[in-house]
C-alpha positions as CSV (number, residue, x, y, z in Angstrom):
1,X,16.1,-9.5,1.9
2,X,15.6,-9.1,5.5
3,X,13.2,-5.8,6.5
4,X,12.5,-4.3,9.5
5,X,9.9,-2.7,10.8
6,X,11.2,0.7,12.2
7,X,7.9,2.4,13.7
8,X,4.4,2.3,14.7
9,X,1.8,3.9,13.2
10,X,-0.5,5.8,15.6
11,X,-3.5,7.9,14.4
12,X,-3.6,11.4,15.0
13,X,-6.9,11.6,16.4
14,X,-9.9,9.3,16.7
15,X,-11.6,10.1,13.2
16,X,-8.3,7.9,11.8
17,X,-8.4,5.4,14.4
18,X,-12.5,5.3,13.2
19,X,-11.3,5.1,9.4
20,X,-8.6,2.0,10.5
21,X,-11.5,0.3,12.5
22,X,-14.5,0.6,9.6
23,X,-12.1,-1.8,7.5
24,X,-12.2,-4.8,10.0
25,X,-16.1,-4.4,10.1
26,X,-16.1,-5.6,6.2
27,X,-16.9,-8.9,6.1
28,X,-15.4,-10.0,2.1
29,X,-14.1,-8.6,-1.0
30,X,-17.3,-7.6,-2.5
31,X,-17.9,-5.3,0.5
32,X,-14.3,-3.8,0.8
33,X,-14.6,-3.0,-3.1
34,X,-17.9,-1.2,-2.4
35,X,-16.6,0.7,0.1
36,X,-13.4,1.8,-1.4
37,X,-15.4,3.3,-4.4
38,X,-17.5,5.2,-2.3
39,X,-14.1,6.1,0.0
40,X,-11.9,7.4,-2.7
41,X,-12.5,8.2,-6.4
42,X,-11.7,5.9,-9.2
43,X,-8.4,8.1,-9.9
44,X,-7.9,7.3,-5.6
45,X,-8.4,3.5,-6.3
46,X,-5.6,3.1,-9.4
47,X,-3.2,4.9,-7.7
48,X,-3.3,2.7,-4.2
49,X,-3.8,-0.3,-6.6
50,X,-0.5,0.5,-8.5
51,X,1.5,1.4,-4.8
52,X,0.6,-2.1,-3.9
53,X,1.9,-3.5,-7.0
54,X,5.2,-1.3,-7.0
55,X,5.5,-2.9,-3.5
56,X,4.7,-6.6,-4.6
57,X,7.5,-6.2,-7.5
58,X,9.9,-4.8,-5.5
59,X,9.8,-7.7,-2.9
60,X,10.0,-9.9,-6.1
61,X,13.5,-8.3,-6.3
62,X,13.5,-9.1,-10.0
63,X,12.9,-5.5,-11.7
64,X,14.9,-3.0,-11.5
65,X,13.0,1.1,-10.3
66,X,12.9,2.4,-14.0
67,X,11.2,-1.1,-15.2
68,X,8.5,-0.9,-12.3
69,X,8.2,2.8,-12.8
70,X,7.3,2.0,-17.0
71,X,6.0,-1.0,-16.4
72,X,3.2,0.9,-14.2
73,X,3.3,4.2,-15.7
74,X,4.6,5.4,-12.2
75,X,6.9,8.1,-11.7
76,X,10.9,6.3,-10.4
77,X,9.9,9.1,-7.1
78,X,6.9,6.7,-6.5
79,X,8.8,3.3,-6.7
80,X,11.4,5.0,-4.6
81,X,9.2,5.8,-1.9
82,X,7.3,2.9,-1.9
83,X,10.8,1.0,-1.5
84,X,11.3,3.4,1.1
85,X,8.2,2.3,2.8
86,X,8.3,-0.7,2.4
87,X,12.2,-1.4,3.5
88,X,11.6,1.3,6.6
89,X,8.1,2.1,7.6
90,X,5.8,0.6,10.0
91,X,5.0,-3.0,8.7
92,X,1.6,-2.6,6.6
93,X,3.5,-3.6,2.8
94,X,5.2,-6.6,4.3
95,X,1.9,-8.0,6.3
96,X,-0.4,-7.5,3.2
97,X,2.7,-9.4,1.2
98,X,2.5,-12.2,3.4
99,X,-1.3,-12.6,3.4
């Protein structure tokens, strides 16, 4: 499956650009974790968790949208536009993949 990266993701203004840059100042795991729970709500966390799976399955290319979408308890509009993101947007599914 070949993907391409069809834009780049700027931030609107510099409070994004500050959220993008207080990631790379985490130093391990324990830290990201820490700050994610303080970030976003536990709710937040399961949801981004479960996009990053959807993504992860669907680059597996061996489960079909409805399986992922019970498999995960996911809605098939959330598989679909995590394909569509991850097939078409700026890069971010595929560089986590590969890491």
């Amino acid at each position: 499956m070949i993907y391409t990266i069809t834009m780049k993701y700027l931030p609107e203004d510099n409070l994004q650009k500050q959220l993008a840059e207080s990631f790379l100042e985490l130093k391990n795991r324990q830290e990201v974790l820490n700050y994610l729970r303080d970030l976003m709500t536990p709710g937040e966390i399961r949801e981004f968790s479960k996009r990053l799976e959807i993504a992860r399955l669907l680059k597996n290319g061996k489960l079909s949208y409805l399986e992922i979408s019970e498999k995960l308890r996911v809605s098939t509009t959330t598989v679909t536009r995590v394909a569509q993101w991850l097939n078409n947007g700026c890069g971010g599914y595929q560089t986590v993949l590969k890491k």
